[in-house]
ZAMARGU-4260 file (C-alpha; in steps of 0.2 Angstrom, whole numbers, plus 5000, padded with zeros to 4 digits):
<rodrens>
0) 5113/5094/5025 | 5096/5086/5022 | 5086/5088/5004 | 5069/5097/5004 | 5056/5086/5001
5) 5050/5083/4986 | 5034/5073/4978 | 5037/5055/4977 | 5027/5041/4971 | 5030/5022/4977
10) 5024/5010/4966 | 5021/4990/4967 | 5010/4978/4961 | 5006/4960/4964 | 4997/4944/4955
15) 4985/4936/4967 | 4978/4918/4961 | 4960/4916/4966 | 4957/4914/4983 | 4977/4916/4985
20) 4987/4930/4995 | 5003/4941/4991 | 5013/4956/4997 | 5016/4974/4989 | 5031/4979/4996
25) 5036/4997/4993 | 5057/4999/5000 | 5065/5016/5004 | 5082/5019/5000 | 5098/5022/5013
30) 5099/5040/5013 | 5080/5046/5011 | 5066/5045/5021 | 5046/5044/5015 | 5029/5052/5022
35) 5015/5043/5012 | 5000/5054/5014 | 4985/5042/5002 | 4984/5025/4993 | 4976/5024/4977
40) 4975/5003/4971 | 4968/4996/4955 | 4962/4979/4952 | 4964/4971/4933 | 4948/4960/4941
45) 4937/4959/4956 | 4941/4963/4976 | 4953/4960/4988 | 4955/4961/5005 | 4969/4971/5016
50) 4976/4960/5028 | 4990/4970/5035 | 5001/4985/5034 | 5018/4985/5042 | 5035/4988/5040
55) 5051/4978/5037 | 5052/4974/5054 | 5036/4970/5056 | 5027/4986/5065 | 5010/4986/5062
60) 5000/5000/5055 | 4984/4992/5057 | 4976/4978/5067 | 4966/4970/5052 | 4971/4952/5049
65) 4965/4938/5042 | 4948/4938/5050 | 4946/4958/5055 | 4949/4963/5036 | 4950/4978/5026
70) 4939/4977/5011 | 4944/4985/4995 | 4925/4989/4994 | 4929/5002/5007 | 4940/5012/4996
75) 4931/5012/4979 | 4926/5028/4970 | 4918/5033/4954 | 4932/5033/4945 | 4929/5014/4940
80) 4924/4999/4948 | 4942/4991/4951 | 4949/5011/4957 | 4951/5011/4972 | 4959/5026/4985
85) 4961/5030/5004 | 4969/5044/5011 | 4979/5043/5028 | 4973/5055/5042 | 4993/5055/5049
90) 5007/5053/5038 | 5014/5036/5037 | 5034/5038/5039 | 5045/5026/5033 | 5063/5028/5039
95) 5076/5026/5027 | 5082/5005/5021 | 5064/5001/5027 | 5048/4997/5018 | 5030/4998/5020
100) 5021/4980/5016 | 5006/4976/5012 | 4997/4959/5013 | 4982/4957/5002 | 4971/4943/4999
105) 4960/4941/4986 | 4942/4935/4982 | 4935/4921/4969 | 4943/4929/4954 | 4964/4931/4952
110) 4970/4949/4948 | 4984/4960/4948 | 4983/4973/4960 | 4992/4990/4957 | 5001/5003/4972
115) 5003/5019/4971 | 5007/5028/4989 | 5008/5047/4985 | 5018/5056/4997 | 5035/5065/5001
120) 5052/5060/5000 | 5067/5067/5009 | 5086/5064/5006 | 5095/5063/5021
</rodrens>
């Protein structure tokens, strides 16, 4: 019989060099399944840029590449001026022994950029 959900954080992070790229990667485990509902990302330094979400096999969930980019200026808040959140308008599912990746790229200045995706998790 299936788990209940539960509240589940994925967490990554990833050193970009200046002007360098890098991937968060953010696995599930065999027997669970995960519904991220929001991104929250922190940078020790400057911006960076989102150049694609997918998963293991390579499934998009987004069109933004290395030209049509995300900008991390798009998610900043108040909190600080490295905070950054967005919130997904579906959940984003990720089947269990799968992972959602992200490629970043960053700007002038090298960084460490922090993942959290908040969501559920389920054991199967």
């Amino acid at each position: 019989m299936a788990g209940a959900e539960r509240p589940y954080y994925l967490v990554d992070a990833v050193t970009l060099d200046s002007n360098g790229a890098g991937t968060l990667e953010l696995p599930v485990g065999a027997s669970e399944e995960f519904k991220g509902k929001k991104l929250f990302f922190y940078a020790s330094a400057g911006t960076f840029r989102i150049t694609r979400i997918e998963n293991r096999g390579g499934v998009p969930f987004t069109n933004a590449d290395t030209t049509n980019y995300i900008h991390s200026d798009l998610f900043l808040t108040t909190l600080s001026q490295r905070t950054y959140i967005g919130e997904f308008t579906i959940d984003i599912n990720i089947p269990a022994n799968d992972a959602i990746k992200i490629t970043l790229a960053s700007g002038t200045a090298s960084a460490v950029i922090f993942v959290i995706i908040q969501g559920t998790m389920r054991t199967l």
